[in-house]
N, C-alpha and C positions, 0 to 999 in steps of 0.2 A: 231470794229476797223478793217481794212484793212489793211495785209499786201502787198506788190509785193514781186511776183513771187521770186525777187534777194532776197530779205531781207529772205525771208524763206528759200531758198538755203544756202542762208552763215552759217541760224540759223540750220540747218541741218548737215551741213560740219563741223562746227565746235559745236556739242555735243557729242562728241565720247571722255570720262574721259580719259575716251578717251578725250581730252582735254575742253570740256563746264563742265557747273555747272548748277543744277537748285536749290535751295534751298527749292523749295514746297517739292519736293519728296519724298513720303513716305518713312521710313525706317522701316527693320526689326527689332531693338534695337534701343536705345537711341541713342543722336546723340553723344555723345564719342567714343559710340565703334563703330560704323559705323554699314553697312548693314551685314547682314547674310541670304545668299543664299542654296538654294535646291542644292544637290551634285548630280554631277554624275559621273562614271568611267572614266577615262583620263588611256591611256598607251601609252608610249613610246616607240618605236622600232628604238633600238642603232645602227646608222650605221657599227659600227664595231664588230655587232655579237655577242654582250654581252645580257644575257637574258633580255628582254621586262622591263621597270620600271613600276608601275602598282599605279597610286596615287586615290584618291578619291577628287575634286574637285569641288569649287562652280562656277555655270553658271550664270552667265549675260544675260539672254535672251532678255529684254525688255529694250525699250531707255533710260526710267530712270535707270534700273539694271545696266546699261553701264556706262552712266552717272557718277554715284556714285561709282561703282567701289569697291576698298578696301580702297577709302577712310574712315580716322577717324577712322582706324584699328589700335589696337595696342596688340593684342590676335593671331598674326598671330606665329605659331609653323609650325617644320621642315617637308615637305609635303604642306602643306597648300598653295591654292592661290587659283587663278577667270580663267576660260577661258571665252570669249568675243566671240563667235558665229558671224561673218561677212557674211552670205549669204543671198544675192551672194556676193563676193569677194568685195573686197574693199581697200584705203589707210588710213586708220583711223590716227588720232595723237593721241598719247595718253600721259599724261604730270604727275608729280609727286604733284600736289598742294593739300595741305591739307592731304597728306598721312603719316603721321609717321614715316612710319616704310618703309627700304631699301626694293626694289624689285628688280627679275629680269621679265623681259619682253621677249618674246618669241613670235614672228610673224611670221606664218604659213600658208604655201600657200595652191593652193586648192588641189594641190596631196598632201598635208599633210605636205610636208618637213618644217624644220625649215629654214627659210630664214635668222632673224638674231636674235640674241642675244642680248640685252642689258643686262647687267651684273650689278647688285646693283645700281640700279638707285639710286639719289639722293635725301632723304623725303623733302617732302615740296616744289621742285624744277619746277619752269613753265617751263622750255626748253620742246618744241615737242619731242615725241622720235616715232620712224615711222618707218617703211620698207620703201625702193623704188620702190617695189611694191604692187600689189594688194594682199589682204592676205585673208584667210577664216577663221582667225581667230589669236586672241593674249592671251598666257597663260600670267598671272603673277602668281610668284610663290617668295616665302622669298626670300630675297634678301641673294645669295650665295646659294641656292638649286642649281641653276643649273649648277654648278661645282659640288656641293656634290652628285648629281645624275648622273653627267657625261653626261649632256645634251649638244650637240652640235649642231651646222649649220648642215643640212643632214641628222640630225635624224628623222623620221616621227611620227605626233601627230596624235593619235584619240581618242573620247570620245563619252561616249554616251553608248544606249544599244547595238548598234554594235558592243563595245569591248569583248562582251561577247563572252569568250572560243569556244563555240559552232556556234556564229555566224561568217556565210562569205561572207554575199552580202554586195555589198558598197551602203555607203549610205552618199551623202553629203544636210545633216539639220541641222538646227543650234545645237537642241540637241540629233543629233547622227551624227557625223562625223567619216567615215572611209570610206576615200578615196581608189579608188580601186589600 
């Protein structure tokens, strides 16, 4: 079967549970509980000088990991969420369908900053939720974590083995991000 060019662009643009669906895609658990991803380090660096938040986090590296997201999550505790690896930079949408359980949403540009907050997204909800720009990546994290963490717009995100204490070179990859 042949598609054009267009048809594959849109099919592209719009697979980010970023707002598509595939329903082949393999998962790591049953399909109630949803997927369950490899962690890596995520820390936060508080604009206002408060020491680093330091979480443990599952990554979305691949289109379907995206895709799927924290959909059909209902096991999500305080800490807990996905970062979504955009490189190179991007406008993804990302939508609440089939998701349960409140999130908050966090789009991060490529020097790291948090660009915007959505705050307890709505379960179950299609509305787009989206930066107005390009971003290098989008945390979800429980819905109300990022108030309980005191996560703001202008705080800087990185993850990855570059978070480690010892390390200082920057590195922007999908999983190691810390921008310089």
């Amino acid at each position: 079967m042949k598609y054009s060019p267009m048809l594959l662009a849109c099919a592209v643009l719009a697979a980010c549970s970023p707002a598509g669906e595939k329903s082949s895609a393999p998962m790591s658990h049953a399909a109630d509980t949803g997927q369950h991803l490899p962690e890596v380090p995520l820390v936060i660096h508080h604009r206002d000088g408060r020491p680093a938040t330091r979480l443990s986090i599952e990554i979305a590296l691949g289109q379907e990991e995206q895709e799927l997201g924290l959909m059909h999550r209902t096991d999500l505790k305080p800490g807990d969420g996905m970062v979504f690896p955009m490189i190179p930079a991007r406008m993804p949408n990302f939508w609440m369908k089939d998701t349960p359980t409140p999130l908050d949403v966090l789009f991060i540009a490529l020097d790291g900053r948090v660009v915007r907050v959505i705050a307890n997204a709505k379960p179950n909800d299609k509305t787009p939720l989206f930066a107005e720009q390009p971003v290098a990546g989008v945390l979800e994290l429980r819905g109300h974590d990022a108030a309980r963490l005191g996560i703001r717009e202008g705080d800087a995100i990185a993850w990855g083995a570059c978070t480690a204490e010892a390390a200082s070179e920057p590195s922007v990859k999908p999983d190691s991000f810390c921008p310089a």
